[in-house]
Structures are given as C-alpha cells and as structure tokens.
PDB file of N, CA, C and O in Angstrom:
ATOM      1  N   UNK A   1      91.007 105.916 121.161  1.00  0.00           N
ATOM      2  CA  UNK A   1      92.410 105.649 121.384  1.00  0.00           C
ATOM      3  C   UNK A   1      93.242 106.479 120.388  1.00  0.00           C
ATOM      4  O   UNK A   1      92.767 106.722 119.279  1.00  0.00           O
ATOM      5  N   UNK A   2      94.389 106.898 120.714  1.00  0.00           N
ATOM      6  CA  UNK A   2      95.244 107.886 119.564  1.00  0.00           C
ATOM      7  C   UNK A   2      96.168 107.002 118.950  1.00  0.00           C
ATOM      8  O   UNK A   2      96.597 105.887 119.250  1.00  0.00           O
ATOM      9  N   UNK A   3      96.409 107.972 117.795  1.00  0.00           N
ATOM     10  CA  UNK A   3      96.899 107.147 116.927  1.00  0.00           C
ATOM     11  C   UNK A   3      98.573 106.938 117.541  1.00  0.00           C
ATOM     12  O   UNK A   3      98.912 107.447 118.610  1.00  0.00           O
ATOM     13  N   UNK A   4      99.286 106.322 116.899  1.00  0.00           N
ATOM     14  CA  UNK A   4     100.593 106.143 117.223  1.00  0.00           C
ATOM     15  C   UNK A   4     101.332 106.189 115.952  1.00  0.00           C
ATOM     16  O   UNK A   4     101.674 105.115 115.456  1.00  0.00           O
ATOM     17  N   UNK A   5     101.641 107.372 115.319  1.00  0.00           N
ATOM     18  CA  UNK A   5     102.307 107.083 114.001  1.00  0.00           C
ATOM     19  C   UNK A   5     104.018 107.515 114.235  1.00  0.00           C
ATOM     20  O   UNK A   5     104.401 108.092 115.253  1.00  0.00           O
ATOM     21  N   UNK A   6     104.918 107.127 113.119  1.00  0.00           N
ATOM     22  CA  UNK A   6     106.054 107.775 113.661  1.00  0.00           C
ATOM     23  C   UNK A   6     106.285 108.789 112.725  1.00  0.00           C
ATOM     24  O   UNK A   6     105.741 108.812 111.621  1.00  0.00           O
ATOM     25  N   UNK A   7     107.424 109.999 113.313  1.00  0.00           N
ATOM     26  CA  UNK A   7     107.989 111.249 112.480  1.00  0.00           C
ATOM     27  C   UNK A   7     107.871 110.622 111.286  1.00  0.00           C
ATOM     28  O   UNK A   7     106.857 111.104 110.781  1.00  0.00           O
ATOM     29  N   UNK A   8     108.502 109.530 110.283  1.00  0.00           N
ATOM     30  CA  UNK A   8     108.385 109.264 108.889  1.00  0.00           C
ATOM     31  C   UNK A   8     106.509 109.323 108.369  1.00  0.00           C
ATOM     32  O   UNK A   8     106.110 109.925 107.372  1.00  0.00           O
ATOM     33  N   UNK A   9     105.742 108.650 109.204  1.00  0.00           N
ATOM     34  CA  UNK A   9     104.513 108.441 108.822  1.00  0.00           C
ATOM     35  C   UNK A   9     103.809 110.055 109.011  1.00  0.00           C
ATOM     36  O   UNK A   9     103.026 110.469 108.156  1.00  0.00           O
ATOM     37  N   UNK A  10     104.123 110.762 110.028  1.00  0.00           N
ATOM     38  CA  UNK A  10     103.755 111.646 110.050  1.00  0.00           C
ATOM     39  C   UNK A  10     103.555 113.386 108.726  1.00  0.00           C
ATOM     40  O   UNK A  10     102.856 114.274 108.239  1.00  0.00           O
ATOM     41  N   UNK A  11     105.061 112.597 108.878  1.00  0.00           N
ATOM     42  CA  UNK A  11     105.634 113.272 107.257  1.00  0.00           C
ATOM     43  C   UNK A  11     105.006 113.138 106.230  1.00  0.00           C
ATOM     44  O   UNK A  11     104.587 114.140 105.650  1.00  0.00           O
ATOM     45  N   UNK A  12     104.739 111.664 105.658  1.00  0.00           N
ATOM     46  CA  UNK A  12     104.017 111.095 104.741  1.00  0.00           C
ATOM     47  C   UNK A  12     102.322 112.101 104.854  1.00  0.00           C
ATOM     48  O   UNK A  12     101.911 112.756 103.895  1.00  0.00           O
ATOM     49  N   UNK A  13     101.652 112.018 106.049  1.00  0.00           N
ATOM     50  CA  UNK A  13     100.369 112.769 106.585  1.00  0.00           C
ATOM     51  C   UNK A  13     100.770 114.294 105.397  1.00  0.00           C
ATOM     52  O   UNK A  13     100.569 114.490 104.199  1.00  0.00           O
ATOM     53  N   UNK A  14     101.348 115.038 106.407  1.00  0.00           N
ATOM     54  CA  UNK A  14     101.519 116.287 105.864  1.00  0.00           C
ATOM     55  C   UNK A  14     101.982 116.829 104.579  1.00  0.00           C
ATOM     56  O   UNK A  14     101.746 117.843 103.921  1.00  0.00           O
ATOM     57  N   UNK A  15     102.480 116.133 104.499  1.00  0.00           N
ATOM     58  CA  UNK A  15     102.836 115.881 102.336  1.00  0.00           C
ATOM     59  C   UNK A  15     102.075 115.717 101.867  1.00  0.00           C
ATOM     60  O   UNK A  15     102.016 116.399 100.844  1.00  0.00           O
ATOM     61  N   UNK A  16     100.925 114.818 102.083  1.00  0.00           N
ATOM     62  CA  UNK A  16      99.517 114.929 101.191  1.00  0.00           C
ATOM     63  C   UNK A  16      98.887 115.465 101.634  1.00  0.00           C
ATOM     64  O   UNK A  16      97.876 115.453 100.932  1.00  0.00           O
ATOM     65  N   UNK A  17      98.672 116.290 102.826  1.00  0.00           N
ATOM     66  CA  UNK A  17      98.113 117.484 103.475  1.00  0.00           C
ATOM     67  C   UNK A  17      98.158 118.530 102.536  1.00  0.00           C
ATOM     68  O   UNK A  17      97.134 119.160 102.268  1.00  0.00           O
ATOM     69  N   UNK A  18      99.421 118.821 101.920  1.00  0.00           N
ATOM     70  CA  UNK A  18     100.039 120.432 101.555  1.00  0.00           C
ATOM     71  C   UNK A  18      99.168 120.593 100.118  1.00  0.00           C
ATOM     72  O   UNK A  18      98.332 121.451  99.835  1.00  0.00           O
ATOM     73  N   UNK A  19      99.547 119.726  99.500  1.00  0.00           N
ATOM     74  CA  UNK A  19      98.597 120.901  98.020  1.00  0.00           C
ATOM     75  C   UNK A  19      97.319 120.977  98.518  1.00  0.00           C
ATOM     76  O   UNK A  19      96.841 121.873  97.823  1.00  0.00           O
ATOM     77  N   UNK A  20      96.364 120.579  99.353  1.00  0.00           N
ATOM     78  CA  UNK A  20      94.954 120.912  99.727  1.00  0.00           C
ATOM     79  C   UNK A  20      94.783 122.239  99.732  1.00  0.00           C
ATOM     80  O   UNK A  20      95.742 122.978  99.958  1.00  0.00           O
ATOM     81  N   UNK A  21      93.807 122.621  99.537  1.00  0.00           N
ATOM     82  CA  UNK A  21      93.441 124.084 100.000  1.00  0.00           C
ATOM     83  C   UNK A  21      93.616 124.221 101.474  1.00  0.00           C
ATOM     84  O   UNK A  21      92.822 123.501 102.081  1.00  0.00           O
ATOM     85  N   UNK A  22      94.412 124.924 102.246  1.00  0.00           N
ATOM     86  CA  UNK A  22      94.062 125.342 103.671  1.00  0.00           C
ATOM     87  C   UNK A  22      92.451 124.710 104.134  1.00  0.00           C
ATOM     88  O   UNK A  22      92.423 123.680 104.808  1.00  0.00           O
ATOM     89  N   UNK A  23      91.457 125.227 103.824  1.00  0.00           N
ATOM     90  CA  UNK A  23      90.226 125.196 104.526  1.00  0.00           C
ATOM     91  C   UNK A  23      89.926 122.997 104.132  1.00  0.00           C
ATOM     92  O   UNK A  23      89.203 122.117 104.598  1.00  0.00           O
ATOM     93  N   UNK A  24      90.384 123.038 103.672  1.00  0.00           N
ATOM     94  CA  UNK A  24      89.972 121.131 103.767  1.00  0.00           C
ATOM     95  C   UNK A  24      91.684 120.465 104.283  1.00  0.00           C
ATOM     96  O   UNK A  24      91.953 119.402 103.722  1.00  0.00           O
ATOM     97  N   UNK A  25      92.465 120.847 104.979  1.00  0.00           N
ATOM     98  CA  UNK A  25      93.400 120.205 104.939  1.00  0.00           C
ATOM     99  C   UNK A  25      92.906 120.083 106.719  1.00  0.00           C
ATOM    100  O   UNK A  25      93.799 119.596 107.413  1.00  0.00           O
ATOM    101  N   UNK A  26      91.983 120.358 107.262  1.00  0.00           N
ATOM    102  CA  UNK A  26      91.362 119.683 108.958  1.00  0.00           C
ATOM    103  C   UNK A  26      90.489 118.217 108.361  1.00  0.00           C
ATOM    104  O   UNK A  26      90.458 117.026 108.673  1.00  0.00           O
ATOM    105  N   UNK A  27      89.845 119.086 107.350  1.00  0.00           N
ATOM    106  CA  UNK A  27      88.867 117.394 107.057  1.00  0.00           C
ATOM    107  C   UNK A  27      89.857 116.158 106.494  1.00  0.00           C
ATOM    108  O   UNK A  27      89.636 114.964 106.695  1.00  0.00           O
ATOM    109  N   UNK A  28      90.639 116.532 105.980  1.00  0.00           N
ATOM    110  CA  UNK A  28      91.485 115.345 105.626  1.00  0.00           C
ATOM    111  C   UNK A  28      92.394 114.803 106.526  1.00  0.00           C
ATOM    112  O   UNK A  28      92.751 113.636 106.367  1.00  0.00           O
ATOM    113  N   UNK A  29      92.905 115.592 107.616  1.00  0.00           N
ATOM    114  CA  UNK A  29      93.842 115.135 108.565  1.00  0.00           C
ATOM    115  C   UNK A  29      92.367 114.379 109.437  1.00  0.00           C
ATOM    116  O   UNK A  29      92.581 113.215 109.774  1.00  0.00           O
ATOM    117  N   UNK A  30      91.559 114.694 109.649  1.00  0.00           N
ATOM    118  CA  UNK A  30      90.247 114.575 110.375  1.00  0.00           C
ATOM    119  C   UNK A  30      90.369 112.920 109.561  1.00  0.00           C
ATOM    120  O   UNK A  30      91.042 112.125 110.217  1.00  0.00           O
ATOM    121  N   UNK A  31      89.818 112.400 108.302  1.00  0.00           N
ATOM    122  CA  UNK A  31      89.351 111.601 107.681  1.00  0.00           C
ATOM    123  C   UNK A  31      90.444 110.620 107.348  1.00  0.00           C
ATOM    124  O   UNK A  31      90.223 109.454 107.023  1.00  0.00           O
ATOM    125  N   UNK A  32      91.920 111.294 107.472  1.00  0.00           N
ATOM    126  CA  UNK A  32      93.239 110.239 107.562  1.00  0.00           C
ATOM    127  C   UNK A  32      93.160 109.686 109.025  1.00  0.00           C
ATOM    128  O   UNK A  32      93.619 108.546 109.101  1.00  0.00           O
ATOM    129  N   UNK A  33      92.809 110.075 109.921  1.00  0.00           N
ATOM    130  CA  UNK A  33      92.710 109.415 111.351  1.00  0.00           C
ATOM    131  C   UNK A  33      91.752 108.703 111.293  1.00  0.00           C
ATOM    132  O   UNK A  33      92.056 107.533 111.063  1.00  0.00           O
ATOM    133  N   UNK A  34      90.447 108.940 111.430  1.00  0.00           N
ATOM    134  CA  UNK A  34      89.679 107.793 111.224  1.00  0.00           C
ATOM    135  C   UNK A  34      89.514 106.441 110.313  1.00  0.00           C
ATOM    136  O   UNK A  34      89.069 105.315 110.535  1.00  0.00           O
ATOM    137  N   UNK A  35      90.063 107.069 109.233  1.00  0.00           N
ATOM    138  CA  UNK A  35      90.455 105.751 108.673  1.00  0.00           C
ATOM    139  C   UNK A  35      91.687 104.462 109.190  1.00  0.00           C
ATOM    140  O   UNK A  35      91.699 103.234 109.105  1.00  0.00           O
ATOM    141  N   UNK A  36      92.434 105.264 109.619  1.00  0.00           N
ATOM    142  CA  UNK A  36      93.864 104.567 110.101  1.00  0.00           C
ATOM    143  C   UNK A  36      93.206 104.316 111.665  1.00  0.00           C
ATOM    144  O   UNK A  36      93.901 103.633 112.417  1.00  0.00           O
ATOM    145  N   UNK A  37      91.963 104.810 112.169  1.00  0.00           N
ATOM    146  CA  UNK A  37      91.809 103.873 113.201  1.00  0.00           C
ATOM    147  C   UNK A  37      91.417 102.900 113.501  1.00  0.00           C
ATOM    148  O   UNK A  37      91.548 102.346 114.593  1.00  0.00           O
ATOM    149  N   UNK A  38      90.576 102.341 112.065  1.00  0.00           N
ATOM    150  CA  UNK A  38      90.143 101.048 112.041  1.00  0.00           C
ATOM    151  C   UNK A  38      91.211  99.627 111.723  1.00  0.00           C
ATOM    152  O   UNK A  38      90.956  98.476 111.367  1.00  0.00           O
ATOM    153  N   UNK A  39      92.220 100.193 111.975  1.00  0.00           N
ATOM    154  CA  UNK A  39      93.257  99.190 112.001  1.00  0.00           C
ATOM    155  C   UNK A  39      94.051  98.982 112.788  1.00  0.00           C
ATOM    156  O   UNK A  39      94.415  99.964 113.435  1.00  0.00           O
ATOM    157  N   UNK A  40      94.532  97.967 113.029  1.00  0.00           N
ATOM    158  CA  UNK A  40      95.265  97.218 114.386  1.00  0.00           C
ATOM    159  C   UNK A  40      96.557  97.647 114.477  1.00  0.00           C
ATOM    160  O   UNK A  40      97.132  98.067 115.481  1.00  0.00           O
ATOM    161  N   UNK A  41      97.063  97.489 113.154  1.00  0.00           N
ATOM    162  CA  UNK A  41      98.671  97.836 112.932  1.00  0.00           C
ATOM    163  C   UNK A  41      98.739  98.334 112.010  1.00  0.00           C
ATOM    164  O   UNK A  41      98.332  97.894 110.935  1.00  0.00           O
ATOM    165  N   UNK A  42      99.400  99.633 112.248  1.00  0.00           N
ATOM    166  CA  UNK A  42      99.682 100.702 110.917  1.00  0.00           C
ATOM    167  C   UNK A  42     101.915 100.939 110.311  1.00  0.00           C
ATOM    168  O   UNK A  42     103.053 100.943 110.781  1.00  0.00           O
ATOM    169  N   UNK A  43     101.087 101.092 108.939  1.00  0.00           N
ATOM    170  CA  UNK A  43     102.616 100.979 108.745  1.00  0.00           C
ATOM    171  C   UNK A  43     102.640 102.423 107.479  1.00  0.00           C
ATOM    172  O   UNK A  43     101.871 103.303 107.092  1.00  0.00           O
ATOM    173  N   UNK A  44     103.702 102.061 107.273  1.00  0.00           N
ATOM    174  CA  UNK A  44     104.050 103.715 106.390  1.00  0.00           C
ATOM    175  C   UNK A  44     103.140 103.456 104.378  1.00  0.00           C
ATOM    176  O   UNK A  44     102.778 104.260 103.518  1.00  0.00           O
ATOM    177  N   UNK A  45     103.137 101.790 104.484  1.00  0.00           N
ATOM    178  CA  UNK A  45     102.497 101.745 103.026  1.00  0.00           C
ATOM    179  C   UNK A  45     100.830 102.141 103.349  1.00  0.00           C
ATOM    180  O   UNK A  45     100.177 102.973 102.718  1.00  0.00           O
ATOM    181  N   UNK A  46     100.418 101.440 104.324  1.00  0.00           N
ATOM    182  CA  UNK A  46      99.231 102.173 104.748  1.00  0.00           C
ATOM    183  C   UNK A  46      98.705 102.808 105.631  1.00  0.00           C
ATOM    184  O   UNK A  46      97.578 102.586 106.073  1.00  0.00           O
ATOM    185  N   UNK A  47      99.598 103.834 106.061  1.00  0.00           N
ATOM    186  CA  UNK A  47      99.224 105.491 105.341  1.00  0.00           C
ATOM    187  C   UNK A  47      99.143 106.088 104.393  1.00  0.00           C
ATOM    188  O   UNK A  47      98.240 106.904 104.207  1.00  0.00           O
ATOM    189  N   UNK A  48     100.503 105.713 103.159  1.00  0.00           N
ATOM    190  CA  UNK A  48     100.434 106.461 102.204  1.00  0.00           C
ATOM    191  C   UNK A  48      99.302 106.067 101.473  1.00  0.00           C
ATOM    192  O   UNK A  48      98.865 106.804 100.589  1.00  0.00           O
ATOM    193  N   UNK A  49      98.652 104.731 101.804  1.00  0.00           N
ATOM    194  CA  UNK A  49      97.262 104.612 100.829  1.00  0.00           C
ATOM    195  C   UNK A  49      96.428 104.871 101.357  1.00  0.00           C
ATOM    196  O   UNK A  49      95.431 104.420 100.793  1.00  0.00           O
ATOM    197  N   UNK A  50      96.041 105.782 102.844  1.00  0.00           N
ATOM    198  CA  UNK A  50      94.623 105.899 103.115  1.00  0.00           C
ATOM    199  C   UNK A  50      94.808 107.499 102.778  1.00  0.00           C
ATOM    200  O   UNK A  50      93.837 108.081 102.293  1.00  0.00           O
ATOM    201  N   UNK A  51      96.293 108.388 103.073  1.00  0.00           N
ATOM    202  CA  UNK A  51      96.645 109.262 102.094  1.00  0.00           C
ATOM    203  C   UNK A  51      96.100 109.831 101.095  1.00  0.00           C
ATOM    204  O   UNK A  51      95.295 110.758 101.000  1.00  0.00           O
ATOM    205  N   UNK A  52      96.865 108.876 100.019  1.00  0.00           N
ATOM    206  CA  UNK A  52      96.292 108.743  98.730  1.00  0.00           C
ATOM    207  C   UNK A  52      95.107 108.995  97.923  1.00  0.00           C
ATOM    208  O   UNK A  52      94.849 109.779  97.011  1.00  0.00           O
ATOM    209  N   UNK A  53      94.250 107.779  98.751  1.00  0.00           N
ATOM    210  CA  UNK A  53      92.778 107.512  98.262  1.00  0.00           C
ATOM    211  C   UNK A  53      91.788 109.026  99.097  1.00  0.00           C
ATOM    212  O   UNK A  53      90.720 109.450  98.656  1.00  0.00           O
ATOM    213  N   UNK A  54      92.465 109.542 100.248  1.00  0.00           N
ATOM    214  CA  UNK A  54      91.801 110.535 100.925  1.00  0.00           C
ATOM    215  C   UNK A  54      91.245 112.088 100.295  1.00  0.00           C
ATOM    216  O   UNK A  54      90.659 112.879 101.034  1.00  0.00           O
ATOM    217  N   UNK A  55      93.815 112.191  99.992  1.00  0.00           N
ATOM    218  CA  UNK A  55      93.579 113.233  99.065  1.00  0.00           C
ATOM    219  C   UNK A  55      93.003 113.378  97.747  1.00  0.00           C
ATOM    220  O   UNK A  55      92.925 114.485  97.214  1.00  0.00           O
ATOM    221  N   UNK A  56      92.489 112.039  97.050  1.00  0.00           N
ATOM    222  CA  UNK A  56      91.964 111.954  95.692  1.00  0.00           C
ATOM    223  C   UNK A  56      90.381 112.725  96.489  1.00  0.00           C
ATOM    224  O   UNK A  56      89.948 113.706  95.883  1.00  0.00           O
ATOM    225  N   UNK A  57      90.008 112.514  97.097  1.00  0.00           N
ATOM    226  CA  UNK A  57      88.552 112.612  97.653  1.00  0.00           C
ATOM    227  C   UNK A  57      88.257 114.052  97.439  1.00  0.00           C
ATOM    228  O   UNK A  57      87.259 114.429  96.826  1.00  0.00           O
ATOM    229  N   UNK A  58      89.481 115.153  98.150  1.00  0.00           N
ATOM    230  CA  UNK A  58      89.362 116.486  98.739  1.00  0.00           C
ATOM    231  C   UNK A  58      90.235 117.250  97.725  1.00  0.00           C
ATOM    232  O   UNK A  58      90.303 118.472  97.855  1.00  0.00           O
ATOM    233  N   UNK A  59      90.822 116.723  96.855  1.00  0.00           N
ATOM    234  CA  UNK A  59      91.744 117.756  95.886  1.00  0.00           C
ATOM    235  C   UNK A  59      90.997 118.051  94.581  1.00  0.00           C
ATOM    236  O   UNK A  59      90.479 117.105  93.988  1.00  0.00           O
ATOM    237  N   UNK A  60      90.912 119.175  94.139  1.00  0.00           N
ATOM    238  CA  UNK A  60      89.886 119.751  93.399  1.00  0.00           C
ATOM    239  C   UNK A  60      90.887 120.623  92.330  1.00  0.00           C
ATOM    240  O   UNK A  60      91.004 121.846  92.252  1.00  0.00           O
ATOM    241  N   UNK A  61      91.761 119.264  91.307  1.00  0.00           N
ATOM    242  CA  UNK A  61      92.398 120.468  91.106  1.00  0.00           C
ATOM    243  C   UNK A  61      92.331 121.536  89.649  1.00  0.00           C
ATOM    244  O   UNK A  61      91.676 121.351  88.624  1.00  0.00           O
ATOM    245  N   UNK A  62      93.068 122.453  89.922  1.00  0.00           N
ATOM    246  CA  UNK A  62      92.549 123.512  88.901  1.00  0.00           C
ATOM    247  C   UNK A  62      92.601 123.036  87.273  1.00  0.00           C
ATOM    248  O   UNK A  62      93.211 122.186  86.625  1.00  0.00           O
ATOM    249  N   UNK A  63      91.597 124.093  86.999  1.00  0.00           N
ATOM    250  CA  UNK A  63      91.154 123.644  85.383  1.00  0.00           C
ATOM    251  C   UNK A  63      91.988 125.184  84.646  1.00  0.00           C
ATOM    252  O   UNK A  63      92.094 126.364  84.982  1.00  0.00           O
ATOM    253  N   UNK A  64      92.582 124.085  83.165  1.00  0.00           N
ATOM    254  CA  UNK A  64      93.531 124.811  82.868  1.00  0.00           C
ATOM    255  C   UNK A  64      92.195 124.949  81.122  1.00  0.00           C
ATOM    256  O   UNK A  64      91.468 124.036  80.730  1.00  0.00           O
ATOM    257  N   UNK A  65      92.307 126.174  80.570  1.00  0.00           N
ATOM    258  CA  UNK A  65      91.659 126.599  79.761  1.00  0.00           C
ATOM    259  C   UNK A  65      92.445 126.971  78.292  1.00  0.00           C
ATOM    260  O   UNK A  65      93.615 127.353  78.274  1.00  0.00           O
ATOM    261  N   UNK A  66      92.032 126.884  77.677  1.00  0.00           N
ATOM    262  CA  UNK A  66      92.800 127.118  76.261  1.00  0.00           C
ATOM    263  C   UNK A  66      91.898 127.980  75.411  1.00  0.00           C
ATOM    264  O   UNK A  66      90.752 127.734  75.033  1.00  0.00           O
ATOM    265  N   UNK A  67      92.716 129.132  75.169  1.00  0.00           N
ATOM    266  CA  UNK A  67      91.688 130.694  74.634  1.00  0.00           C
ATOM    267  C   UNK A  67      92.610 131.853  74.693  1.00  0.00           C
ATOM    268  O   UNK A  67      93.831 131.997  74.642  1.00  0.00           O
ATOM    269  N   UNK A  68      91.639 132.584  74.813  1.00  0.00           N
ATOM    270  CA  UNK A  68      92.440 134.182  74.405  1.00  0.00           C
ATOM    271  C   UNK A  68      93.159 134.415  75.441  1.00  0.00           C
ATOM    272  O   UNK A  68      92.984 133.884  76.538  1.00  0.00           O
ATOM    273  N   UNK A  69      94.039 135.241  75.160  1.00  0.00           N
ATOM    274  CA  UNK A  69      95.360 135.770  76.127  1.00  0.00           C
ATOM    275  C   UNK A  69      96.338 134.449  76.097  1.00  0.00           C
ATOM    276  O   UNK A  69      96.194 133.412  75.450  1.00  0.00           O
ATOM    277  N   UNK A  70      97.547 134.888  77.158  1.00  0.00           N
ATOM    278  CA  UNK A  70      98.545 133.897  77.091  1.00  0.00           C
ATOM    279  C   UNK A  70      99.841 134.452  76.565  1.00  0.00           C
ATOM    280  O   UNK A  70      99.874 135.275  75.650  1.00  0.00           O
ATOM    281  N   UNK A  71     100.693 134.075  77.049  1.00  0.00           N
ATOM    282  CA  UNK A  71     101.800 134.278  76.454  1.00  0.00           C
ATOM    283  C   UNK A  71     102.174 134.182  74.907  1.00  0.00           C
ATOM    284  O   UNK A  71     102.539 135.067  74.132  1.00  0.00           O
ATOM    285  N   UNK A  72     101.878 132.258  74.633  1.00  0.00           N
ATOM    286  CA  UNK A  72     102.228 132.121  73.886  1.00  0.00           C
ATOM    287  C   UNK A  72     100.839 131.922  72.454  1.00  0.00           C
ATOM    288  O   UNK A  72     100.925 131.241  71.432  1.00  0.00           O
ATOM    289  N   UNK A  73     100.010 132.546  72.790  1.00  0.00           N
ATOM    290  CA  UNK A  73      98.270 132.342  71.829  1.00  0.00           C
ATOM    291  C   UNK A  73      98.634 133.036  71.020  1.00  0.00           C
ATOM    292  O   UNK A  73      99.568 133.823  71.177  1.00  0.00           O
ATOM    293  N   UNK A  74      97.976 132.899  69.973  1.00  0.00           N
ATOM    294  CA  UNK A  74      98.201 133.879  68.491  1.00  0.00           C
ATOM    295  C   UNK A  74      96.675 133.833  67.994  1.00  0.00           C
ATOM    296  O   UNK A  74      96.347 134.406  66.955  1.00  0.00           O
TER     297      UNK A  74
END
C-alpha cells in the first residue's frame, strides 16, 4: 500500500535526505518508507523520528584532523 504523506511531511523526508551522500540518499528514502509503513497513522512528529533515527544510521560524517597545514597552524 503507498504511503500517504503530505507536502509538509514530505519536506521533512527530503531535508534529512540532503546532507546524505547522493549514492545512500535511495537507501534512506527506501528505509524511511518502510519504516513509516508499519504504522497505521502517520504524522509529521513521526516522520521526523523515523527521519532522524534513519539518517543517524546512513550519515558518515566527515572527520576533521588537527596537523600540518591550515590557515591558522603555526
């Protein structure tokens, strides 16, 4: 059965879509639907928490290093 979300919820989707890398932002739209299909009635707080807990899963984010070069290193 498809989902039924509205333009606001949808929004919410693609906002935690965007910092993903391109190549995992199918598995997460993929893994935000299935999750939100095991429920009867969906609302905008949960989306933003299957969201949430999704993009924590698939966001890998960058490691910041402290060393030579830099603007401001001496």
């Amino acid at each position: 059965m498809p989902l039924r979300l509205t333009d606001e919820e949808m929004c919410v989707v693609f906002a935690a879509a965007a910092p993903l890398p391109i190549e995992c932002r199918g598995a997460f739209l993929q893994q935000v639907a299935s999750a939100l299909g095991g429920y009867r009635e969906i609302g905008p707080g949960l989306v933003h928490r299957i969201c949430a807990e999704t993009q924590r899963k698939l966001y890998d984010p960058p490691e910041f290093t402290t060393g030579t070069g830099g603007k401001y290193h001496r």
